[in-house]
N, C-alpha and C positions, 0 to 999 in steps of 0.2 A: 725059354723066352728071353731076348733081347733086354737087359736093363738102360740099355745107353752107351754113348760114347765114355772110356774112361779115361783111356791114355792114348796120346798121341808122341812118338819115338822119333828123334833124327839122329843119324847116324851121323860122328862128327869125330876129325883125322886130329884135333889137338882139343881133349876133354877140358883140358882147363881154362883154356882160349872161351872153348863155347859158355864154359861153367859163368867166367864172368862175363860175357858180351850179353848172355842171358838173362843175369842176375840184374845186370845194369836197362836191360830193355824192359823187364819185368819190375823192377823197383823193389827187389825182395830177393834175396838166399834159395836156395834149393834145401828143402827140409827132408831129403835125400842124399847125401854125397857120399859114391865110395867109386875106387878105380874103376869101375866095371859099369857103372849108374848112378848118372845124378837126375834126381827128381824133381820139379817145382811142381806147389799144389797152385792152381793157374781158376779162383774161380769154384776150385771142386771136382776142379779137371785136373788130369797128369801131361806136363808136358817132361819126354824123359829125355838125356840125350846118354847115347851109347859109345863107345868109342869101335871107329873102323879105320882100316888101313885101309879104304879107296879113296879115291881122289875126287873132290868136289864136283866135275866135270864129268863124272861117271855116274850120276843118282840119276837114278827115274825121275820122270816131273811128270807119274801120270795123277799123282794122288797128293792133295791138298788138305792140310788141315786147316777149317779157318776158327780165327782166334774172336771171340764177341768184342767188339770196342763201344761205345760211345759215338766215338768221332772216326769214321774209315780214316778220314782228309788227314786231320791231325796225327792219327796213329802210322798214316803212311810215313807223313812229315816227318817224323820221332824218329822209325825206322829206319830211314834212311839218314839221317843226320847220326844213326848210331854206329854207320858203316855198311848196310845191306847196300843190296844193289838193287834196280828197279826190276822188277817183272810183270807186273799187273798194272795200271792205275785203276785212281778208283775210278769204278764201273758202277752206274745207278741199274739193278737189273729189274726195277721196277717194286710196287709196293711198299716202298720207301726205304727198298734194303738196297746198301750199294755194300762191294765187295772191293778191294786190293789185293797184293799179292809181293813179295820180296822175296829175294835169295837172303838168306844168312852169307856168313861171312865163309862157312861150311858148306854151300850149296844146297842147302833144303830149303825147299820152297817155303814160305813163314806167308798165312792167308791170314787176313783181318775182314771182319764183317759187321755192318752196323746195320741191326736189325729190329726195329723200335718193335717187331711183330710176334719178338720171341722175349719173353720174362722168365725169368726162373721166379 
């Protein structure tokens, strides 16, 4: 049986680039760090990032992980003044959850969701 989402992985061509662009858009350290996997506990969640030798411009964008916020608007805001690039705006898809969407600086799609309909 399915426990849940745990971890969510982006594969990124300079770890220590992402290490801090992450730690910074997160507000917190990776309580994970070694050459091979840095980890942030995101929440209760795993956001991990891995180191690869392909180029930003070569990732899938079939698969999104989105990240809970507060505020989609503000969180796009954030993100992008952190240096992403735009890929989604926010989108209302109804119910009163709207969704975003950025590139990292790495090319993984980085999703935000503001979903008053889910609580932990």
């Amino acid at each position: 049986m399915f426990l849940g989402l745990r971890t969510a992985i982006y594969q990124v061509a300079d770890i220590e680039r992402a290490k801090t662009w992450y730690s910074s858009i997160l507000g917190f350290p990776p309580y994970f760090d070694q050459p091979f996997y840095v980890g942030f506990n995101v929440g209760g969640y795993e956001l991990g990032l891995q180191p690869s030798e392909g180029q930003s411009g070569e990732k899938a964008e079939g698969v999104v992980a989105y990240w809970g916020v507060e505020d989609a608007g503000a969180a796009l805001k954030r993100l992008l003044e952190q240096g992403a690039t735009p890929y989604q705006d926010v989108q209302d898809v109804g119910e009163g959850i709207k969704v975003a969407a950025v590139k990292d600086p790495f090319g993984n799609i980085f999703g935000v969701i503001e979903n008053p309909n889910f609580k932990l």
